[in-house]
C-alpha positions as CSV (number, residue, x, y, z in Angstrom):
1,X,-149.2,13.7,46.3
2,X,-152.8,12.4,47.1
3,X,-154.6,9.0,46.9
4,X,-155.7,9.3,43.1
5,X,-151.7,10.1,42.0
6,X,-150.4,7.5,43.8
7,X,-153.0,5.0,43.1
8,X,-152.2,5.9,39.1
9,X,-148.5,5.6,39.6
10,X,-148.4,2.7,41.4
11,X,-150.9,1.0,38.9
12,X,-148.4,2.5,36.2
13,X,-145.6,0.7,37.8
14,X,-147.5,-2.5,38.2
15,X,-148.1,-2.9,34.5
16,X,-144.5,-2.3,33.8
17,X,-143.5,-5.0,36.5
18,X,-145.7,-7.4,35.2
19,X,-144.4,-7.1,31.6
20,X,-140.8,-7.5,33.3
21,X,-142.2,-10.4,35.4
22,X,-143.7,-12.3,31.9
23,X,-140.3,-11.6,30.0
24,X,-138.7,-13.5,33.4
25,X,-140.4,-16.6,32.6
26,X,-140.1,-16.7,29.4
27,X,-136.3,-16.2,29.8
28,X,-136.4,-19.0,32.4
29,X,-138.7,-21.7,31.2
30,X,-139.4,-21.2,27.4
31,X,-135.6,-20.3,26.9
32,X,-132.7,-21.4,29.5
33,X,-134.2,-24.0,30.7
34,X,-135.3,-26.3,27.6
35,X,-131.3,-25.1,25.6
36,X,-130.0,-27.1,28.7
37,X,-132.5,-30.0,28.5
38,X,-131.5,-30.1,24.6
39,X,-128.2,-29.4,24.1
40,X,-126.2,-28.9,27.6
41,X,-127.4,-31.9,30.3
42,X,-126.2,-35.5,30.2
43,X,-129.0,-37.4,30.6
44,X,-126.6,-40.6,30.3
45,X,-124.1,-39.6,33.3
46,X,-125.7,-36.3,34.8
47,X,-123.6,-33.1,34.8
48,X,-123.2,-30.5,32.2
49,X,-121.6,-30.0,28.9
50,X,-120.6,-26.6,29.6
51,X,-118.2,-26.3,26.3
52,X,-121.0,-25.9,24.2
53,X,-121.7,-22.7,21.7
54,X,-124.7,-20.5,21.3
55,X,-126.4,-22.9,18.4
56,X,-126.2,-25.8,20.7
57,X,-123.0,-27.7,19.1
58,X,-121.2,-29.0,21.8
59,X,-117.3,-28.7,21.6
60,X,-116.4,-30.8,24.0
61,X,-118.1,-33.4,26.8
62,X,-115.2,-32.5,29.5
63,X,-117.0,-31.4,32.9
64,X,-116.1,-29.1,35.4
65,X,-116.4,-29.2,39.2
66,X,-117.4,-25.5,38.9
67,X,-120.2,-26.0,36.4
68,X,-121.7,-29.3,37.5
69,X,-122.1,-28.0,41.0
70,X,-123.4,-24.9,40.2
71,X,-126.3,-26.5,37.8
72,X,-127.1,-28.9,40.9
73,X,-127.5,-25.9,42.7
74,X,-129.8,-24.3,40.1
75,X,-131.7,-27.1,39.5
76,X,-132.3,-27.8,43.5
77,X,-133.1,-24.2,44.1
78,X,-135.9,-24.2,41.1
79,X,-137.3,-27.6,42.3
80,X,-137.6,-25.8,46.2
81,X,-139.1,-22.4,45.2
82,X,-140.9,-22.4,41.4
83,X,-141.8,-25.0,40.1
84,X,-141.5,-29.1,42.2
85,X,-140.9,-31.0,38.8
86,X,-139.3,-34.3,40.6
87,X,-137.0,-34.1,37.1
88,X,-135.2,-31.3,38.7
89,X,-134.5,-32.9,42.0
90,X,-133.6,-35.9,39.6
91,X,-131.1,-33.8,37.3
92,X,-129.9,-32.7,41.1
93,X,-129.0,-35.7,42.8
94,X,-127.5,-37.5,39.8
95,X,-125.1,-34.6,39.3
96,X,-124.6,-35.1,42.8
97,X,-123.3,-38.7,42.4
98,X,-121.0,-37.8,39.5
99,X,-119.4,-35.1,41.6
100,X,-118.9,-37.8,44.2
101,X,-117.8,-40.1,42.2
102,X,-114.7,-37.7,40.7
103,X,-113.2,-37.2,43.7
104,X,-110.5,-38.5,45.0
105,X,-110.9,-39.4,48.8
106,X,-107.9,-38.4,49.9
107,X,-107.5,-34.9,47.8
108,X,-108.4,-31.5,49.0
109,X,-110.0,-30.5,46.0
110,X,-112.4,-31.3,43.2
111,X,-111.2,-32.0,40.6
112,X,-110.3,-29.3,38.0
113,X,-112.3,-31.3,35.2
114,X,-113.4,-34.8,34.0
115,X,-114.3,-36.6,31.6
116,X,-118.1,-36.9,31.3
117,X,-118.0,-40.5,33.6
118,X,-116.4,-38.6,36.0
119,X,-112.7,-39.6,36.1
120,X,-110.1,-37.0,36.3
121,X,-108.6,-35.6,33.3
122,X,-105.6,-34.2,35.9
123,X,-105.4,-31.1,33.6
124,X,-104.5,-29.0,36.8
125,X,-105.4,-28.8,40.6
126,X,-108.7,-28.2,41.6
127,X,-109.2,-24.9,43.5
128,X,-111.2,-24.2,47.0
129,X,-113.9,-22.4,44.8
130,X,-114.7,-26.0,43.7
131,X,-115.7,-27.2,46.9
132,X,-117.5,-24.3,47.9
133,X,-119.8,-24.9,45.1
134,X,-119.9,-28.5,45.9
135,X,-121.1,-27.8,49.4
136,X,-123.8,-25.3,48.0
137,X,-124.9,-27.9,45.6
138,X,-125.6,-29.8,48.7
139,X,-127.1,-26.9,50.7
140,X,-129.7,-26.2,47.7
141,X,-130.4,-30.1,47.4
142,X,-131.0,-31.0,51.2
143,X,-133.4,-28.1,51.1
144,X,-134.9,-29.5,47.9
145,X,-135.3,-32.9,49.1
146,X,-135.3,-32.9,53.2
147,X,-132.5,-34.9,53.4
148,X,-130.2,-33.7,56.1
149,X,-127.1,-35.2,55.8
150,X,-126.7,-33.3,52.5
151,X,-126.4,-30.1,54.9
152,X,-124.3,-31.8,57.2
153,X,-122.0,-32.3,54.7
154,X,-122.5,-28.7,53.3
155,X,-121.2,-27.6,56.5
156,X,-118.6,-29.9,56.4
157,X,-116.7,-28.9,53.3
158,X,-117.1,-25.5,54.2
159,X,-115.0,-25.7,57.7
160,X,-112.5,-27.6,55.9
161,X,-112.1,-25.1,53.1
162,X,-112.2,-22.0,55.3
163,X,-109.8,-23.8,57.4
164,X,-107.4,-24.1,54.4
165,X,-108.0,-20.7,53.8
166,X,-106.9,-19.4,56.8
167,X,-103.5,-21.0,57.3
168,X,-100.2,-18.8,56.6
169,X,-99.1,-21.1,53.3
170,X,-102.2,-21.1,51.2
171,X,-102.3,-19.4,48.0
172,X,-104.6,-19.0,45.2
173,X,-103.5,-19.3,41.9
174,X,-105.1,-15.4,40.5
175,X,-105.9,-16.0,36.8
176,X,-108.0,-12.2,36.9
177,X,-104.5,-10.3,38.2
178,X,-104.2,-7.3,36.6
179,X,-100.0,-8.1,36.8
180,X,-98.4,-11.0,35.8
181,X,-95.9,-10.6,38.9
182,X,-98.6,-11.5,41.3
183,X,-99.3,-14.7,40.1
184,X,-100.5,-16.3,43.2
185,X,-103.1,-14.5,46.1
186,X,-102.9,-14.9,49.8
187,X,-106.2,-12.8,50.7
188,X,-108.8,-13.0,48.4
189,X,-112.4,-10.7,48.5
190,X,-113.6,-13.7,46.3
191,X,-113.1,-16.0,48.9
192,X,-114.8,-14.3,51.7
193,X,-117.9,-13.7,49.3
194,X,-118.5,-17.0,48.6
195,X,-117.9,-18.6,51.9
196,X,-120.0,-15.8,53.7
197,X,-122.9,-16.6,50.9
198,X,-122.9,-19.9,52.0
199,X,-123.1,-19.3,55.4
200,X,-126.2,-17.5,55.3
201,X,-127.6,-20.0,53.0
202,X,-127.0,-23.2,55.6
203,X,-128.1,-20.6,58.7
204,X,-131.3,-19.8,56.4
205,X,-132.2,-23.7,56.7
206,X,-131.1,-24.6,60.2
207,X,-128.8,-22.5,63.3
208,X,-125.4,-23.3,63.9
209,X,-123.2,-21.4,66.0
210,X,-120.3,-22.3,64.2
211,X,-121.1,-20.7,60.9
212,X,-123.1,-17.8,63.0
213,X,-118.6,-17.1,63.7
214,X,-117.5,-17.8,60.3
215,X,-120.4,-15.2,58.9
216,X,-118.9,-12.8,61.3
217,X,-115.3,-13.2,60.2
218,X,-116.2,-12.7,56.8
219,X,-118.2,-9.6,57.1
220,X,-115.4,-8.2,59.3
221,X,-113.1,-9.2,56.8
222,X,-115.3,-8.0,54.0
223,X,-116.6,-4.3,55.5
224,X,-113.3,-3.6,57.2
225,X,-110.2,-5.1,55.7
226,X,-111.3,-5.3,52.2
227,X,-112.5,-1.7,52.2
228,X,-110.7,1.8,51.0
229,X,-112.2,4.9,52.7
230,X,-110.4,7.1,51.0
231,X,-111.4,5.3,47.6
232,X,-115.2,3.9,49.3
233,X,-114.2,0.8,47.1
234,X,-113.5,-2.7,48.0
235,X,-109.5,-3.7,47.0
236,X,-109.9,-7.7,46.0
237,X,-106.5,-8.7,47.3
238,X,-104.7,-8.0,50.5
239,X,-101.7,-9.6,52.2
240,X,-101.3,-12.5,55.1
241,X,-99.7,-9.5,57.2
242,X,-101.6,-7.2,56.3
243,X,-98.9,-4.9,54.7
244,X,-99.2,-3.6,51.2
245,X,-98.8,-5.5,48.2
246,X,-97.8,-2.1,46.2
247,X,-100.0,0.5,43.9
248,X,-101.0,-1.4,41.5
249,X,-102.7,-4.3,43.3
250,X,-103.3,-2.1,46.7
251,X,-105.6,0.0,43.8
252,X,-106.8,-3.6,42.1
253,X,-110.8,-3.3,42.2
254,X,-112.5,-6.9,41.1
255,X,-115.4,-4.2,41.0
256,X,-118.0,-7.0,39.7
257,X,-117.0,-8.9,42.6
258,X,-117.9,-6.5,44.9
259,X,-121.2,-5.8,43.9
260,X,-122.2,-9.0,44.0
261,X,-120.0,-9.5,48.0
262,X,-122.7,-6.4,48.5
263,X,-125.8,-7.6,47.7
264,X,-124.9,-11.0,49.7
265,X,-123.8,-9.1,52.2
266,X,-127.4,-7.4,52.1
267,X,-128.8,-10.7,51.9
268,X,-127.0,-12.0,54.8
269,X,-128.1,-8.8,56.6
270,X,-132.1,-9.6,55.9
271,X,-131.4,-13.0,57.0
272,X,-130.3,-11.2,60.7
273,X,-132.8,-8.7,60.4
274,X,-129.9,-6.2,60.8
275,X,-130.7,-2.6,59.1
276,X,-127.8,-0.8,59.8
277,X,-126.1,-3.6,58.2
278,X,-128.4,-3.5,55.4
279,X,-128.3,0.0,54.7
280,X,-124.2,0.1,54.8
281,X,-124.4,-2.3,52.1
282,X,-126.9,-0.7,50.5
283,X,-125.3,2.5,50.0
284,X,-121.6,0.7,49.2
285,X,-123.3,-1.4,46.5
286,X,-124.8,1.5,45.1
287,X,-121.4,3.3,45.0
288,X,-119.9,0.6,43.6
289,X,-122.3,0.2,40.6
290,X,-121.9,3.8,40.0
291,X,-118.4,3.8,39.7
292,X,-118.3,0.0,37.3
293,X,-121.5,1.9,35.0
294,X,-120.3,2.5,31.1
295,X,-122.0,5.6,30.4
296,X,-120.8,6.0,26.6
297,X,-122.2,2.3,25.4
298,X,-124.2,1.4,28.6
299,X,-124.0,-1.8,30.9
300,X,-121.2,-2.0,33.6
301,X,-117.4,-2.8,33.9
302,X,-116.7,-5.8,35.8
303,X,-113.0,-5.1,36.2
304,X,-110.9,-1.8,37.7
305,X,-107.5,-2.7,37.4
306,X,-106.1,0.5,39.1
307,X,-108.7,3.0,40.9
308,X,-106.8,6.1,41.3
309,X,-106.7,5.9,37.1
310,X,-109.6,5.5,36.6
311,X,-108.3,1.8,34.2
312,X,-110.8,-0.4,33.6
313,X,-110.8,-3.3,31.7
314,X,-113.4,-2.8,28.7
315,X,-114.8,-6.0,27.9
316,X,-118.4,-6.5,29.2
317,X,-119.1,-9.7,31.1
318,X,-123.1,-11.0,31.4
319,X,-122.6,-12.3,35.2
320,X,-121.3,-8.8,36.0
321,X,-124.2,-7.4,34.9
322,X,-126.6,-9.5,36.1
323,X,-124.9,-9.4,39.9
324,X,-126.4,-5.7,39.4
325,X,-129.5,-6.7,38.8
326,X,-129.9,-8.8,41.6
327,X,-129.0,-6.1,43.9
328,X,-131.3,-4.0,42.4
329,X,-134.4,-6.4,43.0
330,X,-133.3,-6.6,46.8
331,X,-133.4,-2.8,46.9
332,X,-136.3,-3.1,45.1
333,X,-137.8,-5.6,47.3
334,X,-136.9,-4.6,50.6
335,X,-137.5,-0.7,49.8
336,X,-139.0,0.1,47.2
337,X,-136.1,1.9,46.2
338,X,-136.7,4.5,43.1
339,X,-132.6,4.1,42.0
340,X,-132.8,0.6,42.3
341,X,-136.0,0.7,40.2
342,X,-134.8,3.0,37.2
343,X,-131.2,1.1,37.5
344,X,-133.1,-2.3,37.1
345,X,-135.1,-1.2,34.1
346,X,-132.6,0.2,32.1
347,X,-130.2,-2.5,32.5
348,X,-132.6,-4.9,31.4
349,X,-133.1,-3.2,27.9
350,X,-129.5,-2.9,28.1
351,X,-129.3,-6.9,28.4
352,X,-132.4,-7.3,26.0
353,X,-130.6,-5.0,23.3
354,X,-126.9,-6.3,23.5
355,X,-126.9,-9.8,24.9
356,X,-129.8,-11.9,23.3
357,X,-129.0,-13.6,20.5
358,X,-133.0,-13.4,19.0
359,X,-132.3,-15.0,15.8
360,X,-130.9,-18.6,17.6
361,X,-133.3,-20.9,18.9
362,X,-134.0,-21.0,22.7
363,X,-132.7,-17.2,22.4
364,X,-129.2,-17.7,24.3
365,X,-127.4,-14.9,25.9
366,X,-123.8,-13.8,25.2
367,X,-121.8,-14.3,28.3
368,X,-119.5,-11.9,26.8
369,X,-118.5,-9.3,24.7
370,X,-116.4,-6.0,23.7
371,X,-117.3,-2.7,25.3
372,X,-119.6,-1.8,22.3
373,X,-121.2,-5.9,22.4
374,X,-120.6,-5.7,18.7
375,X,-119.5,-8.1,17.7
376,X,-120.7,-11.5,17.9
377,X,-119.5,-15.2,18.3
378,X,-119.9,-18.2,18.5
379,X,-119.9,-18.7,21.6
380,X,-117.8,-21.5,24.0
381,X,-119.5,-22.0,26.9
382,X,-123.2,-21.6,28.2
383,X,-123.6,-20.1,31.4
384,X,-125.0,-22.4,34.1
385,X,-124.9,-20.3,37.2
386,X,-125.7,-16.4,37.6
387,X,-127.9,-16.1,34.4
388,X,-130.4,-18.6,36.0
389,X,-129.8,-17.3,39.8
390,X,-130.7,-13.8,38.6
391,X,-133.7,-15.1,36.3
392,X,-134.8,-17.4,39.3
393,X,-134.5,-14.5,41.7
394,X,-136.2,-12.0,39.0
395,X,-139.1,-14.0,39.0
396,X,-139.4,-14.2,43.4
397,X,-139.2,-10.6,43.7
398,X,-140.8,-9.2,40.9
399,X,-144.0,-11.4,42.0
400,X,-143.6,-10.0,46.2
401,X,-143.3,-6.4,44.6
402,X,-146.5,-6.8,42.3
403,X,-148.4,-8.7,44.9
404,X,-147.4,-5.7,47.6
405,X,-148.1,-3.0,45.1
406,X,-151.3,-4.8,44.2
407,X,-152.6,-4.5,48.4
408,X,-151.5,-1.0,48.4
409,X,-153.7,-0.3,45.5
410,X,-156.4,-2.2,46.8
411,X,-155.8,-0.3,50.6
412,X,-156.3,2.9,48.8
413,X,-159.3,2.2,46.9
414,X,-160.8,1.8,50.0
C-alpha cells in the first residue's frame, strides 16, 4: 500500500472517529449527565436516587453504598480529566460525607442501603464490593482534589477487605449462581477484578510496595487459577482448597466479568509497561468476547452458565456490553488494532439501535433487556457507573486516536 492509500484510509477512518467522538459527548454531556442533575442527584443530602425509571420518576429515595460510591467516582474522575467544573468535585465530596456518615464505625461493611440522610435501613449486610467502591470513590476524589489522605484511606479499606477476603471463613453471598445449591462463594473472579483495578488505580497516583504485592496476587490468581486451558475461559468461582466444586460450577463462566477482569488486566499491564502481559490479555479478552457475541440478534451474552454446553443466559445486560467497548478502545488505543476497530463500531450501532430510548428526554439507555431488546420498560434503576466510565473513556481515546491519526496524516503529506 503506498503513501496516497494510506493517507485516504487513514483520513477515511478519521472522519468516522470523529463522528463517534461527537456522538460521545453528546451521550456524556447533553444526555447522562443533565438526567442525573434533573432527576437522579440529591442536591439536599448528596448521593443518588438510583431507583428511578427511564422518564425520570423516581420510585424510591433509598440509597445504596454501591451506587453513591460509584457516582463519586464518576463525578471525581470527570472533574480530573474533561471537564474541572468545581460542581463535580462538589457533587464528589458531599457524597463522600453521606457515605461516611452511614457507616457504622465498628461494622465491616457499608451498609447495604439507606435512607437518603444516610441512616441504615438494615435491609441486609453490606458486602466487600461496597467498600471497594468506597475506597475508589476516594482514589478518584484525592486525585480530583490533591488531598492525600483520601488515598490513604483508599489504601486503607482496600488491605482490610482483601484481608477479609483471604481468610478460610469468608463467604460471599452469590446472587448470579447459576445453582441455587451454591448459595454462598469462597473464591470469587469478581473479587480479584475489582481489587486488582484498584490497585493499579492508587499505584497510577503514587508507589506503594504493598499494593505493587497485592496486584501481583491478583493477576496470579486471575491468569492462573481462574483460568481453563482446555476451555481458554476464565471459571468465576473456585474453592478455598482448590478442589472442584463439581460440573456445573467448575464450567460456570461469569463471561461479562471476564472481559472486563481482561481489559483491567490490560490496563494494569500499560500501567507496568509489561507487553507480554498486555498481549496475553489481549488475545484472552478477545477470545472471550468471541465466545459471549450473539450472532443471531447481535450484542454479547454476559452470562455462560455451563461452557462445555454451550448455556448461556439470554438476557442482554448494557454494562456487559459496554465492558467490550472499553476493551476495544484500549486495543484501539494502544494498537491500532483493526478487530478491535470493526468490533467497536459495530457494537456501537448495536447500542445506538437497541438501547437508546430516542423518544424520552435526555435519551436514556436501557440497562437491560431480552435477547431480541424488544421489548421495552419502564425502567427501575439508572445506571451510575459503566455507562459513564465507558462514555468518559470513549471520549480519552477516541480524541489520542484522532490526534495520532491526525500526525500520521500530516507526516505523510510531507
Amino acid at each position: 500500500m503506498n503513501s496516497v492509500q494510506i493517507n485516504k484510509q487513514t483520513a477515511l477512518k478519521n472522519e468516522t472517529l470523529n463522528m463517534m467522538l461527537e456522538q460521545y459527548k453528546q451521550y456524556l454531556f447533553d444526555d447522562y449527565l443533565p438526567f442525573i442533575e434533573e432527576y437522579v442527584y440529591d442536591k439536599e443530602h448528596g448521593g443518588y436516587f438510583w431507583n428511578t425509571s427511564y422518564k425520570g420518576k423516581q420510585l424510591s429515595s433509598h440509597k445504596r453504598t454501591w451506587y453513591d460510591a460509584r457516582g463519586t467516582w464518576v463525578y471525581s474522575y470527570l472533574y480530573k480529566v474533561l471537564d474541572p467544573n468545581p460542581q463535580y468535585l462538589e457533587r464528589a465530596k458531599q457524597t463522600l460525607q453521606l457515605l461516611f456518615k452511614s457507616k457504622e464505625t465498628n461494622a465491616r461493611f457499608w451498609p447495604w442501603s439507606y435512607d437518603k440522610a444516610g441512616n441504615d435501613l438494615q435491609e441486609r449486610e453490606g458486602d466487600i464490593y461496597g467498600n471497594l467502591f468506597v475506597a475508589e470513590a476516594l482514589a478518584a476524589y484525592s486525585d480530583a482534589s490533591g488531598e492525600k489522605d483520601a488515598w490513604d484511606e483508599a489504601k486503607n479499606i482496600l488491605q482490610e477487605a482483601f484481608a477479609l477476603y483471604q481468610t478460610k471463613e469468608y463467604r460471599y453471598l452469590l446472587e448470579y449462581s447459576p445453582t441455587k445449591d451454591y448459595p454462598e462463594a469462597e473464591e470469587i473472579l469478581g473479587h480479584y477484578m475489582i481489587v486488582l483495578h484498584l490497585c493499579t488505580t492508587l499505584l497510577r497516583l503514587q508507589a506503594d510496595a504493598e499494593l505493587e504485592e497485592i496486584a501481583d496476587y491478583c493477576l496470579e490468581a486471575l491468569l492462573q487459577k481462574h483460568y481453563d486451558a482446555e476451555l481458554n475461559l476464565m471459571p468465576e468461582l473456585l474453592s478455598k482448597a482448590g478442589s472442584g466444586l463439581g460440573e456445573s460450577l467448575d464450567q460456570f463462566v461469569y463471561i461479562g466479568h471476564a472481559i472486563e477482569t481482561l481489559w483491567m488486566i490490560m490496563d494494569e499491564a500499560k500501567r507496568r509497561e509489561d507487553r507480554e502481559l498486555f498481549d496475553l490479555a489481549a488475545s484472552r479478552f478477545k477470545f472471550h468476547v468471541e465466545v459471549a457475541k450473539d450472532d443471531l440478534f447481535g450484542g454479547f451474552f454476559h452470562c455462560l452458565d455451563h461452557a462445555k454446553e454451550n448455556r448461556f443466559l439470554l438476557d442482554k445486560v448494557l454494562w456487559a456490553q459496554e465492558e467490550v467497548m472499553v476493551g476495544c478502545l484500549i486495543l484501539m488505543e494502544e494498537c491500532s488494532d483493526e478487530w478491535a476497530y470493526h468490533t467497536f463500531q459495530n457494537t456501537l450501532q448495536y447500542l445506538q439501535q437497541q438501547f437508546i430510548l430516542d423518544h424520552l428526554p435526555y435519551r436514556p439507555w436501557q440497562i437491560n433487556g431480552n435477547r431480541q431488546m424488544n421489548r421495552e420498560e419502564e425502567g427501575i434503576r439508572i445506571e451510575n457507573y459503566h455507562h459513564p466510565r465507558h462514555l468518559i473513556f470513549g471520549i480519552l481515546a477516541l480524541q489520542k486516536i484522532i490526534n495520532r491519526n491526525t500526525l500520521n496524516l500530516n507526516s505523510y503529506e510531507k
